[in-house]
LUMBAKE-29202 format. One record per residue (C-alpha): x, y, z; residue in one letter. Coordinates in steps of 0.001 Angstrom, whole numbers, plus 500000, padded with zeros to 6 digits. Example, Ala and Ser with C-alpha at 12.3 -4.5 7.8 and 13.67 -1.06 7.14 Angstrom:
BEGIN
       u       v       w  res
  512300  495500  507800    A
  513670  498940  507140    S
***
This chain:
BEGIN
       u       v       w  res
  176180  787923  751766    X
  172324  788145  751630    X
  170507  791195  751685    X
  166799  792117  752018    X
  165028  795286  750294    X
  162161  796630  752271    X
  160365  798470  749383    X
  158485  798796  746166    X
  159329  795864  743561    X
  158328  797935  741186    X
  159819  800826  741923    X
  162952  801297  739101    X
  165326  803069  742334    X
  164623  799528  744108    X
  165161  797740  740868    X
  168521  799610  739946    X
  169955  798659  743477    X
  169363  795023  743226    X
  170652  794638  740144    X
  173200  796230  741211    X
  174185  794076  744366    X
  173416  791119  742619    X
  175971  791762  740309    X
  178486  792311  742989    X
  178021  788933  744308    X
  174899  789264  746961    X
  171502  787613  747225    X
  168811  789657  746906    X
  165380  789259  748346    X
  162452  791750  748161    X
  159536  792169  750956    X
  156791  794175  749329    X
  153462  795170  748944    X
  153876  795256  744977    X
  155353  792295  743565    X
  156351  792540  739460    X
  155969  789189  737719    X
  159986  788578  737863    X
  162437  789127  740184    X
  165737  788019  738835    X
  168034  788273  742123    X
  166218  786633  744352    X
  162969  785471  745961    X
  159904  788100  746342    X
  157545  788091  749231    X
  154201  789993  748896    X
  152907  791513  752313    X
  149670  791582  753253    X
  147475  794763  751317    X
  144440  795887  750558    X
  144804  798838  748630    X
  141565  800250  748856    X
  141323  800156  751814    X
  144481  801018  753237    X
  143762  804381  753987    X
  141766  803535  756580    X
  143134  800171  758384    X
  146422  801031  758019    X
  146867  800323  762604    X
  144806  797084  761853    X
  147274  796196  759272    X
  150713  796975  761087    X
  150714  794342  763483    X
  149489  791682  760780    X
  152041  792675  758206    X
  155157  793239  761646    X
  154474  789964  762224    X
  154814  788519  758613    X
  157927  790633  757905    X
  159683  788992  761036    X
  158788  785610  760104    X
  160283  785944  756553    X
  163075  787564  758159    X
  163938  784795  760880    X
  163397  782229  757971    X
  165610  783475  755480    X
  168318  784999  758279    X
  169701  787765  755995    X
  172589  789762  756456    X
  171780  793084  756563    X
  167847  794900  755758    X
  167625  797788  753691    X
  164409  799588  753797    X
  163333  802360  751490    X
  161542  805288  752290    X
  160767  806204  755912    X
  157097  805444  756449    X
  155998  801790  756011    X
  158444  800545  754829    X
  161031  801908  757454    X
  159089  801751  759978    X
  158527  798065  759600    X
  162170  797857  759692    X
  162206  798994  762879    X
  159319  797234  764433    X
  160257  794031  762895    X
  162964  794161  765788    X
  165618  792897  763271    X
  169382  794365  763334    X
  171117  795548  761555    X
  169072  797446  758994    X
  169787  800210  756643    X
  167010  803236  755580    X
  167446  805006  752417    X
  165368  808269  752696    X
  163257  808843  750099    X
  160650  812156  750719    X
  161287  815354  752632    X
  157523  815157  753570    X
  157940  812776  755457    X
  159536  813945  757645    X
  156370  816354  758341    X
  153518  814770  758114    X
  151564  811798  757588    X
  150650  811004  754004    X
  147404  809397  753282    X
  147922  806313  750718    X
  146903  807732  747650    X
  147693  810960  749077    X
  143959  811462  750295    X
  145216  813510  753125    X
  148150  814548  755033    X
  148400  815625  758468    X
  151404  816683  760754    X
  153644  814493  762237    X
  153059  814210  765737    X
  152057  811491  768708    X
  152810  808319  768427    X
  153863  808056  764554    X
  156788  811062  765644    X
  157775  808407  767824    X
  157303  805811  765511    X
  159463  807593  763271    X
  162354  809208  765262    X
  162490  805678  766473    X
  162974  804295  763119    X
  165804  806865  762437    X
  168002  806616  765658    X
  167300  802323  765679    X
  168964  802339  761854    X
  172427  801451  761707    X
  173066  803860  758954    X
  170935  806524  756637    X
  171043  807342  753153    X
  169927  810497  751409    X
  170371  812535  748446    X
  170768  815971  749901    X
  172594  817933  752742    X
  169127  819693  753523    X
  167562  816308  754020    X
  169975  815306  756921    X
  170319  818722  758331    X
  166323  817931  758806    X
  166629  814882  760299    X
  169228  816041  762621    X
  166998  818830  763262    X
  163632  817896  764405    X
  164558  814241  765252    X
  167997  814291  766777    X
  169419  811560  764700    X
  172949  811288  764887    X
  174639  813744  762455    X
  177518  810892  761746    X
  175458  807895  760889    X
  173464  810026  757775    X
  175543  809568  754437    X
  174568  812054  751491    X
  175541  810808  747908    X
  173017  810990  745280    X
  171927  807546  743672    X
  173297  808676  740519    X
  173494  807823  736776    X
  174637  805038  734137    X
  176984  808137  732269    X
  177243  805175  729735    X
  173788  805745  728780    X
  172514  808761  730201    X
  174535  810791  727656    X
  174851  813423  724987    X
  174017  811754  721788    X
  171539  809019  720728    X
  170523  810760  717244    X
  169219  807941  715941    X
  166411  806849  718439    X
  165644  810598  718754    X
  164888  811058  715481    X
  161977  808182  715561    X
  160411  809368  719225    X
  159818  812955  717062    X
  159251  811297  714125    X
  156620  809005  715624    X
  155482  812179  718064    X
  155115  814112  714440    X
  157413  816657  716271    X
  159564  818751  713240    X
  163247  818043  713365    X
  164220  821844  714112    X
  161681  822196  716998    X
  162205  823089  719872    X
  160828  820112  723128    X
  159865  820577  726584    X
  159417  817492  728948    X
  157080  817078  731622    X
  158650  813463  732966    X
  157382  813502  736243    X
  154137  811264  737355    X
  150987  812882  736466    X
  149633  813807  740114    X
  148820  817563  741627    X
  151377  817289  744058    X
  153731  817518  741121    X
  151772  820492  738942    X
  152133  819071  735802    X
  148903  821847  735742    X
  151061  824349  736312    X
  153250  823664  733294    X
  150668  823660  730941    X
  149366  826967  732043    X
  153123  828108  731870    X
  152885  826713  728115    X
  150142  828896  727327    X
  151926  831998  727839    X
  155530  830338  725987    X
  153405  829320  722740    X
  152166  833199  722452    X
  155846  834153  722351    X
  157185  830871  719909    X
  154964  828619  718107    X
  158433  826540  717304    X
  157658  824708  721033    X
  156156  821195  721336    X
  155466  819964  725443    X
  155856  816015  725962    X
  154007  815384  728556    X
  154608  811721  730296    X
  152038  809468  732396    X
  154806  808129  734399    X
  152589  805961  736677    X
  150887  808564  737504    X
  147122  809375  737330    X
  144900  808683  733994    X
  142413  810893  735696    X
  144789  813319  735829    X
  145914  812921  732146    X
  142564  813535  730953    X
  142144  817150  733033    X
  145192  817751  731586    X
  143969  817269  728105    X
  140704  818874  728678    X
  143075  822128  729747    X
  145209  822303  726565    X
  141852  822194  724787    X
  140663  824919  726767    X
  143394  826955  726105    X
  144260  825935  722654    X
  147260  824638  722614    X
  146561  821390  722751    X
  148411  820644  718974    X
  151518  821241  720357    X
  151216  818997  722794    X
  151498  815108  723196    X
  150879  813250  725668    X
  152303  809441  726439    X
  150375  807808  728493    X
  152534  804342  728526    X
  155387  804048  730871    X
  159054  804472  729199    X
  161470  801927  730335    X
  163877  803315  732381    X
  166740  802405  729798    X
  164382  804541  727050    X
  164335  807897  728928    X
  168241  808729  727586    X
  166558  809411  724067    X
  163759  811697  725554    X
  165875  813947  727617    X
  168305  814137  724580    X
  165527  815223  722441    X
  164303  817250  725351    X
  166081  820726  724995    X
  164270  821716  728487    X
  162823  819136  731302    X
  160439  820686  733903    X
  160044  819344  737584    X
  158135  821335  740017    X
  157026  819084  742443    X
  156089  822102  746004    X
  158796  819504  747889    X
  161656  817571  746437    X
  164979  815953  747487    X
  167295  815903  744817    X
  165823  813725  742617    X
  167168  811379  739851    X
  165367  812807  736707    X
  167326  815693  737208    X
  169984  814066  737382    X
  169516  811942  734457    X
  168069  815650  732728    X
  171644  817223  733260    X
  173332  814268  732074    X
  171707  814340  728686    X
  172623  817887  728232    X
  169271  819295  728780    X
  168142  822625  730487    X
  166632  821851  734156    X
  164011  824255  735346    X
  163075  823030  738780    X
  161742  824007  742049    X
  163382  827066  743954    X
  163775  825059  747654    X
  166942  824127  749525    X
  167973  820651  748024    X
  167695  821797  744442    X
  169895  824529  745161    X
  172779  822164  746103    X
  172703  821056  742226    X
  171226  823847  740275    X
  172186  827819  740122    X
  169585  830057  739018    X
  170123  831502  735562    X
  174226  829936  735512    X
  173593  826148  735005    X
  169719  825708  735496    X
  166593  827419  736806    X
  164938  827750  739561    X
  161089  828642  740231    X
  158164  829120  742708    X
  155618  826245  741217    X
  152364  828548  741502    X
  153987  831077  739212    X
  153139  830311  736008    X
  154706  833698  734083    X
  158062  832940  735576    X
  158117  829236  734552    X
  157163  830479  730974    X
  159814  833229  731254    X
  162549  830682  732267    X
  161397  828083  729849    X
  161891  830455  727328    X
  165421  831461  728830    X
  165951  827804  728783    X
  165683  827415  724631    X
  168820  829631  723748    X
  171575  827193  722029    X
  173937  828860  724126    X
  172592  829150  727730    X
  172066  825327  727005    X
  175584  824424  725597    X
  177215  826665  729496    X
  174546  824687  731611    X
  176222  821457  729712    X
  179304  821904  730408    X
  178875  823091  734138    X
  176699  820106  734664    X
  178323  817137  733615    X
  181304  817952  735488    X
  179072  817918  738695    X
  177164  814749  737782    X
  180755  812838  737199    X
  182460  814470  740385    X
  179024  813909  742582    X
  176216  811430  741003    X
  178027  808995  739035    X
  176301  805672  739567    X
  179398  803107  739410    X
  181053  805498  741725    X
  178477  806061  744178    X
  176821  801873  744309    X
  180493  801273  745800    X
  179820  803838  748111    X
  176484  801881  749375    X
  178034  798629  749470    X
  180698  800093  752226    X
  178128  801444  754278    X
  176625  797643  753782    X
  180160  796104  754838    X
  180108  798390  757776    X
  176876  798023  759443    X
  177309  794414  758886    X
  180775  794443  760405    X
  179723  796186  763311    X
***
């Protein structure tokens, strides 16, 4: 069986999946504005982009790069198409006119608004792109999505069909995103000159405002007046080195910028066990979210989530029993909870409560045999 990935090459959610149905006996082939220099499962086709100026030729572009996705399509006659994320991506699904496809939904903005490229701007969803979209949605034989708010959404403002949406989180490798490691976490602090009894808070989101990394340094300020026993790793992530320097400049401005340290090089994805296990609490406080992976991975690893207070969080995390949950733009609470967050036992409960949901609900082995039935199916008929 042959399947094509609409998406990001270099995205490591795209990555994980072919490997995965690679190793299950598929071909897999990659359409995508962002090739990597290898793709092991298959062949790679770069579309058509101009990044800087796709914010503002993106309508010139659509029927250039519709009509290069269907011609790689009706060459290479693939089983099924699996698109991920909604705009672009998706929606080239759709208008390339070929069936069956899957879409794996990957923001809840999107289903809102309009995001700029390079998030520039956003504005609501409406005219033709609602169209565009709800089109995309209902044409899809089936719809993946990490969290029960996310398809209520969908079934609420575009109608789609409330039995064709499947909710199962990605999940983890519990093989490797696991208690332990002692060794390799020994020579990140050693190397981050982080003392063996102190305490670590992680920051591994990208480095962008929409996900107020800001906001956790300000929240820092206020922790470091109560403890001085509390280092912040701070990680690029892809994200912005623009950003990274503000960041910087603010530590200095508030001096507390030696208890900081900032990695500006991206972890492999197989690395990040050892940081959340050196990690007694990981941060993620993005204004929108939809259950994503790095907490999952966080919770895994047996360290202390403090994440956004909205509705898809709340399916995994409790306030104050296994987790914590916070408005982004309040600074003294996020302090407050990050220093709930460093007591041994509060940590050791959230453990215990947490890797019992991530084997019952986000373990990877379990959940990749999920995808591949919904593949089976919509090929099937």
């Amino acid at each position: 069986m042959r399947v094509v990935y609409l998406g990001d090459a270099i995205s490591v959610h795209v990555q994980r999946w072919a490997r995965c149905m690679h190793s299950k006996g598929w071909t897999v082939d990659v359409i995508t504005y962002a090739p990597v220099d290898e793709w092991p499962w298959g062949h790679q086709y770069k579309l058509f982009h101009i990044p800087l100026a796709e914010n503002f030729i993106e309508f010139a572009n659509r029927r250039i790069r519709t009509n290069q996705i269907r011609n790689i399509l009706d060459e290479i006659k693939p089983d099924l198409v699996h698109a991920h994320g909604l705009p672009k991506y998706g929606e080239y699904a759709y208008l390339s006119a070929y069936r069956p496809y899957i879409l794996t939904y990957w923001g809840l903005l999107d289903l809102y608004y309009v995001v700029n490229f390079m998030m520039f701007f956003n504005k609501k969803l409406t005219g033709k792109r609602f169209i565009l979209r709800k089109n995309t949605l209902h044409d899809a034989c089936a719809i993946t999505c990490l969290t029960e708010h996310a398809k209520k959404e969908m079934v609420r403002i575009f109608g789609v069909d409330n039995n064709k949406v499947h909710v199962f989180p990605w999940g983890v490798d519990i093989n490797l995103f696991k208690r332990g490691h002692e060794d390799k976490v020994h020579d990140i602090r050693a190397s981050l000159g982080i003392p063996e009894h102190a305490h670590v808070v992680l920051s591994c989101r990208m480095m962008d405002k929409y996900y107020n990394i800001d906001k956790i340094v300000i929240a820092a300020s206020e922790v470091l007046k109560k403890r001085k026993d509390v280092y912040f790793v701070m990680l690029r992530a892809g994200g912005s080195e623009r950003y990274e320097k503000y960041l910087k400049r603010l530590t200095k401005k508030l001096k507390i910028y030696d208890n900081f340290r900032f990695i500006s090089q991206k972890i492999p994805h197989a690395e990040m066990p050892y940081y959340y296990n050196m990690a007694d609490v990981t941060v993620m406080i993005p204004h929108t979210d939809q259950g994503p992976l790095s907490m999952h991975e966080a919770m895994a690893c047996g360290s202390v989530v403090i994440a956004t207070d909205i509705e898809g969080n709340r399916e995994m995390i409790e306030d104050g029993k296994n987790g914590f949950l916070v408005k982004p733009t309040n600074t003294k609470e996020i302090a407050k909870k990050i220093l709930k967050a460093l007591d041994d036992d509060f940590k050791e409960r959230a453990y215990r409560i947490n890797i019992e949901w991530i084997k019952k609900n986000a373990d990877w082995s379990k959940n990749a045999k999920i995808m591949e039935r919904i593949y089976e199916c919509c090929i099937s008929g």
